[in-house]
N, C-alpha and C positions, 0 to 999 in steps of 0.2 A: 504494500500500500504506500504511496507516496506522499507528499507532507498534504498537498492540495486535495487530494479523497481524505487525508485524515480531518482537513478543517472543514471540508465537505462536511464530513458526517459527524463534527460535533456541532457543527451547524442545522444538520436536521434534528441531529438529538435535543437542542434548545428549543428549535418551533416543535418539535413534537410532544417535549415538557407543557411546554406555555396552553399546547391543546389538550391535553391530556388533563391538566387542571383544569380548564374550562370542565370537561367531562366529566371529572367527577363533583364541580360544586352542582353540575345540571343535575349527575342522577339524584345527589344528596338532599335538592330543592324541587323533582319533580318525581321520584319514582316513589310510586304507593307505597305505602305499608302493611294495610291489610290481603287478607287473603283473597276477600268477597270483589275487592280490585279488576282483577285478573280473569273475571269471569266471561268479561263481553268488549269490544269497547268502548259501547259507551259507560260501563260500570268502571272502564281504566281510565277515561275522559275526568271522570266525576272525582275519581280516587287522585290523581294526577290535581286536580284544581284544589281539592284537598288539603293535599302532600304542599301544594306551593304556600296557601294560606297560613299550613301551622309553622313552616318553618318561617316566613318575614316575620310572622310574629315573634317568634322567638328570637329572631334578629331586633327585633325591634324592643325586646323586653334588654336584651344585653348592649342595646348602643343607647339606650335613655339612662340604665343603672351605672353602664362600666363606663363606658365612653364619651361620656357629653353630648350625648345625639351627634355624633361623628358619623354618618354611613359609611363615610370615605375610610376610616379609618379601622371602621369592622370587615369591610369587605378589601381590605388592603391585609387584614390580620385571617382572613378566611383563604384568601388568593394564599397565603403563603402560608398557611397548615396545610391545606390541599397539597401546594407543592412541597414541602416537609413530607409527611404521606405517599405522593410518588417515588421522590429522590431513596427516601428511604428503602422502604417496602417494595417497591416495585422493581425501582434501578438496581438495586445494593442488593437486596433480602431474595429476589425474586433471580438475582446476577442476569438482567436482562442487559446492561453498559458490556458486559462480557461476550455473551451469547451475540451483540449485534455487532458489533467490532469483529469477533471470530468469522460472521456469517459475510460480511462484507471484504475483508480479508481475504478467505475463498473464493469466494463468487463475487468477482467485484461487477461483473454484467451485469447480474440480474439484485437490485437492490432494493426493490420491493418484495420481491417471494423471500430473500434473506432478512428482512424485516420480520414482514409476517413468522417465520419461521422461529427467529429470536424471541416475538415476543409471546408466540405460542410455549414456547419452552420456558421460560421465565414467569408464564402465569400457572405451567404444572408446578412448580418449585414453590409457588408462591400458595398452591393451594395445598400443596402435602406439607409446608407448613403450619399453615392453618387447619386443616384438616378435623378438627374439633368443634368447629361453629359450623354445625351441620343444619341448624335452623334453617326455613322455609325463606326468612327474610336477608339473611345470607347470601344463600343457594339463588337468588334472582338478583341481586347484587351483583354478585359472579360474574352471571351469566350477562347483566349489562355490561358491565367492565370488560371480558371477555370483547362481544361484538365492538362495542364502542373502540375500546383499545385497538382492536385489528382496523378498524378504519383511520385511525388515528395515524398508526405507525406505517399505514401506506399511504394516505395523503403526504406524508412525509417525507417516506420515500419516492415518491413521485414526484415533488418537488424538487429532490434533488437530483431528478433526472433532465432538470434544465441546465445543467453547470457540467454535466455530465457525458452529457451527448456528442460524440465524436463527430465534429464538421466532415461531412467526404469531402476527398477532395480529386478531383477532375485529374486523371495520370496525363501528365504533355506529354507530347508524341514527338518521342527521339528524331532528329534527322539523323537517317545511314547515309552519305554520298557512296557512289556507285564504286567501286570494288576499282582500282587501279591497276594497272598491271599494263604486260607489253601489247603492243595491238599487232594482230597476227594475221599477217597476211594471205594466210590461207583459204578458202573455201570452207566454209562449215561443212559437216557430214551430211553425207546424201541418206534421205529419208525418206521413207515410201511413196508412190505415187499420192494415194489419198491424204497425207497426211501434208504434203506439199503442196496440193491444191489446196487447202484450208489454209497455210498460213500466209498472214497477208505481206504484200511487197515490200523487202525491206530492203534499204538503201547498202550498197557494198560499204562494208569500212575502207574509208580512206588515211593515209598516215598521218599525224601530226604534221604541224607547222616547222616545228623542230628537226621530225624527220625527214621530210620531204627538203630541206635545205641541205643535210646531211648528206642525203644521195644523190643532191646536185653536184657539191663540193667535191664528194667522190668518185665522178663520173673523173 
């Protein structure tokens, strides 16, 4: 890997962080909680408007008590638990910064399917850790994280398939000049009837300028 794919790719690994938090304060602030949720979707429509209700309030109860009525300052302290929460967990615990690095190192062509790949493996690691919170509200957590994630980490890669894309480029076409040598005054070889009716009339060589002075001088 050379220095230019390696800034490459801790440059998708930063827009990929910054999306990745986005993703998790959305599921945090819009996926259900209840079971009854999940039954239809307008019961996840309902659960969804819900889920957004009790958590502003909650926002709102911790930025009137803790913060002065700061929004700026709750959701500046939310943005960066969220990414505490990746960094940790996910990059480090989950050794997904390893697995993508290793994948793109390999396969440096294709760097979305080694994405996708990384962080397929880095969310097995990440759940046979966890492995114990087997709960219903969990287990759909997961499974958003999972899909979201995988979209996440190939937007990513895909962007850095702009910086990445080898220009073609058009091969010039050599000039050969024609083969040098003596010029012979012989007759070309005689060649079969039909094959001498097909070729078209070609002028006899005649000697150089150089030569034809030569065999003056020497007469």
């Amino acid at each position: 890997m050379t220095i230019r794919r390696f800034i490459l790719w801790l440059g998708e690994r930063l827009i990929e962080w910054q999306l990745a938090i986005a993703l998790l304060l959305a599921v945090k602030f819009l996926l259900p909680v209840s079971s009854e949720s999940y039954a239809d979707f307008p019961a996840f429509a309902v659960g969804m408007r819900e889920t957004l209700g009790n958590s502003l309030a909650d926002a709102a109860f911790m930025t009137q008590n803790f913060m002065n009525g700061d929004w700026g300052l709750y959701w500046a302290n939310a943005w960066r638990a969220a990414g505490w929460i990746i960094g940790l967990h996910i990059y480090l615990q989950g050794i997904y910064l390893f697995t993508s690095l290793l994948a793109r190192r390999v396969a440096p062509d294709y760097p979305v399917r080694g994405s996708l790949i990384a962080w397929v493996v880095s969310f097995a690691v990440l759940c046979g850790l966890y492995y114990h919170y087997r709960d219903p509200g969990s287990l759909r957590l997961a499974l958003c994280l999972l899909v979201g994630g995988g979209l996440v980490v190939a937007s990513s890669a895909a962007f850095g398939l702009l910086f990445t894309t080898p220009v073609r480029s058009v091969p010039s076409r050599s000039y050969s000049p024609l083969p040098r040598g003596p010029i012979l005054d012989e007759a070309p070889p005689d060649l079969p009837g039909k094959l001498q009716a097909d070729l078209p009339a070609v002028a006899a060589p005649q000697p150089s300028v150089f030569r034809r002075e030569r065999l003056y001088f020497s007469d």
